[in-house]
N, C-alpha and C positions, 0 to 999 in steps of 0.2 A: 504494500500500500504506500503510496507516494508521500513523504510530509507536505503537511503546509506549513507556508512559509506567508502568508499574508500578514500574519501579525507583526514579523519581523520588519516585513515589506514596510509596513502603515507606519510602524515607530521609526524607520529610519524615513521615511517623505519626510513626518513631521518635523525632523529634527535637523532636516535641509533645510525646509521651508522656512524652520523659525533660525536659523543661523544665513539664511539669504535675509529675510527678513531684517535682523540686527543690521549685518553689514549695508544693506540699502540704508537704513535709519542714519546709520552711522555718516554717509557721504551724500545725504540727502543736503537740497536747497530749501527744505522748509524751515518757518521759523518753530519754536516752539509749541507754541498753541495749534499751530495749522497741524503740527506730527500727533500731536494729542489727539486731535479729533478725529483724524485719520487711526490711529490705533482704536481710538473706542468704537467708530463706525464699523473697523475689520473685528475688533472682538464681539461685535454684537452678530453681526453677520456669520461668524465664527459657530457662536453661540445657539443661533438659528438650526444652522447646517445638523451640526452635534445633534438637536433636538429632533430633529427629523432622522437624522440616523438611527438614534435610538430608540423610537417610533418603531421605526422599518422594522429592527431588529425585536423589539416585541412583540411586533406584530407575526414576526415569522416562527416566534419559538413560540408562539400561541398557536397559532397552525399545525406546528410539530407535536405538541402536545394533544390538541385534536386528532391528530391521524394515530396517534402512538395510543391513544385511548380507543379509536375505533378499533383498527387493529388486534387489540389486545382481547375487546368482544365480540369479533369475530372468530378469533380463534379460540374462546370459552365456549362458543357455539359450535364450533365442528368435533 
């Protein structure tokens, strides 16, 4: 059986993402205030994304649990 490897995948994007991130911040032309509001605008957005993620994802192991119950009376039935 193959591993997965998506977890490793996801933790190392994010940990590009937020070290591109830094160094843009770092050699940016904004003033102060304009980079604030720009990080809180992305963290909220951020914020959003994650919330729908974690939605999807309980919505699917809700699913799994559904079938993993059908299943399990089906075959108390046969």
């Amino acid at each position: 059986m193959s591993k997965d490897n998506s977890g490793s995948l996801m933790v190392a994007f994010v940990i590009g993402a937020l070290t591109g991130a830094a160094v843009a911040l770092l050699f940016a032309p904004a003033t102060g205030e304009e980079t604030r509001g720009y990080l809180g605008q992305k963290a909220q957005e951020g914020k959003a994304k994650l919330k729908e993620q974690r939605d999807t994802v309980l919505s699917a192991v809700e699913r799994g649990r559904e079938m993993f119950s059908q299943t399990r009376e089906f075959e108390e039935r046969v």
